[in-house]
C-alpha positions as CSV (number, residue, x, y, z in Angstrom):
1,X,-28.2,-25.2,5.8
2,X,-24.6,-26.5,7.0
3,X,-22.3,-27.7,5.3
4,X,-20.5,-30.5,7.5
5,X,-16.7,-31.1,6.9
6,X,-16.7,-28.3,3.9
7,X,-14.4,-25.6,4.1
8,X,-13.9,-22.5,1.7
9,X,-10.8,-20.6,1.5
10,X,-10.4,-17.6,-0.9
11,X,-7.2,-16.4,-2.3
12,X,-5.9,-13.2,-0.4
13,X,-5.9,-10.1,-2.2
14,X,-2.6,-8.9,-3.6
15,X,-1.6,-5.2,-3.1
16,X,-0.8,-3.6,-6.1
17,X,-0.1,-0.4,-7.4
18,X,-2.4,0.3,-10.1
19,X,0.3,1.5,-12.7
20,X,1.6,-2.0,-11.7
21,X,-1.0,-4.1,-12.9
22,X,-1.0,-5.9,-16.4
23,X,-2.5,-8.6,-18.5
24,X,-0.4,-11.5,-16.3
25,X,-2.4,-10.7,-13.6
26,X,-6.0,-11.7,-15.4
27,X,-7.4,-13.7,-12.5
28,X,-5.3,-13.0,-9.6
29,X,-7.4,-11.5,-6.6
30,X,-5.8,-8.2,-6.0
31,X,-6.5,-5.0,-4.1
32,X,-5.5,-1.6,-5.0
33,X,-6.3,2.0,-3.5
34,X,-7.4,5.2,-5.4
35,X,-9.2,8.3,-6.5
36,X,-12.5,7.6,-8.1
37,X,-11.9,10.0,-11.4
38,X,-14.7,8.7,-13.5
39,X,-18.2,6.9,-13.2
40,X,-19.9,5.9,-16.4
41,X,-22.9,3.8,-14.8
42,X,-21.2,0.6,-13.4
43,X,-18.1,1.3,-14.4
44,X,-15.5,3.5,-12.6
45,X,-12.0,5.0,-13.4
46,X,-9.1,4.7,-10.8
47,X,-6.3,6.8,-10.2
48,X,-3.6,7.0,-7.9
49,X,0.1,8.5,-8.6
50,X,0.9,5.2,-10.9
51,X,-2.0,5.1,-13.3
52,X,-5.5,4.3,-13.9
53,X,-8.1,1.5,-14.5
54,X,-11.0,0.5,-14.9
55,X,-12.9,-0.9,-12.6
56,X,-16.2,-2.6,-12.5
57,X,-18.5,-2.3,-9.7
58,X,-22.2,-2.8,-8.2
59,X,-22.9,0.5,-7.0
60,X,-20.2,3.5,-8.1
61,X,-19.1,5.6,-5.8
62,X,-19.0,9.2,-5.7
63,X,-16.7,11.2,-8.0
64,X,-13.4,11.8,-6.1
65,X,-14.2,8.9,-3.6
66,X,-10.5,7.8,-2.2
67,X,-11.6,4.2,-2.4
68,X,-10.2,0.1,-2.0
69,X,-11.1,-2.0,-4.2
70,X,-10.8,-5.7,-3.7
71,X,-11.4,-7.5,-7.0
72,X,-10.2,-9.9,-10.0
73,X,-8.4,-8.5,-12.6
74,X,-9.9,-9.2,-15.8
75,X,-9.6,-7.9,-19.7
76,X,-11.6,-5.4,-20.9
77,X,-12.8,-5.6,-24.5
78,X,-9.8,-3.6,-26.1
79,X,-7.7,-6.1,-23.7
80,X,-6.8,-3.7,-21.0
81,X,-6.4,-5.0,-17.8
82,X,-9.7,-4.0,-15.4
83,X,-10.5,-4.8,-11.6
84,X,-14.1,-6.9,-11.2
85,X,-14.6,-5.6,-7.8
86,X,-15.4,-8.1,-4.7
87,X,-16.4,-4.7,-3.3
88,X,-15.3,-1.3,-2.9
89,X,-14.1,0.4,0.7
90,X,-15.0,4.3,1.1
91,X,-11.3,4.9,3.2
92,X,-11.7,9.1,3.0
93,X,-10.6,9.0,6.8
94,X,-7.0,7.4,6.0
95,X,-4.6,9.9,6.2
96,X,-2.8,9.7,3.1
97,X,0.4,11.3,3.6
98,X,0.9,8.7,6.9
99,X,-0.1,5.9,4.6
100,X,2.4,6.8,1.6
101,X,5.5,6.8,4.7
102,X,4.4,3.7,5.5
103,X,4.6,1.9,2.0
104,X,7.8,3.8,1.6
105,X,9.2,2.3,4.7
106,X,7.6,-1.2,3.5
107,X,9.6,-0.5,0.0
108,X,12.9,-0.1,1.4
């Protein structure tokens, strides 16, 4: 089925820091990068060197998965912020230390 003269446009992801993320970012599309530190059924816990979240997915990945996630941010229950994953990138083959030089040199 077609759909003549109807056009969809999602908002692009955000990068954030997960450390960086907080409760005025319920509902804004972001995407953030990680270690996969936790799995408790459909729900997984994010690290990387600025904090943690939660992070609500499909099908978890593996513990210790360096992962993307593009997602919503959302509140959990106890009103911490947590990602509803779009979907989750395995991205073990980026090589990290190249990748933290580059946001560096983004930063500055």
């Amino acid at each position: 089925m077609a759909l003549s003269g109807t056009s969809f446009v999602r908002e692009a992801a955000v990068f954030k820091e997960i450390g960086a993320i907080t409760g005025e970012d319920v509902g804004r599309r972001v995407r953030i990068m990680g270690f996969v530190v936790d799995v408790h059924n459909e729900l997984i816990v994010l690290s990387d060197d600025t904090g943690r979240i939660m992070v609500s997915v499909e099908a978890p990945p593996k513990l210790q998965a360096f992962v993307r996630v593009f997602g919503t941010v959302a509140l959990s229950g106890e009103g911490q912020p947590l990602i509803r994953a779009d979907f989750v990138q395995d991205i073990a083959a980026l090589d990290k230390q190249l990748y933290k030089r580059a946001i560096r040199l983004f930063k500055t």
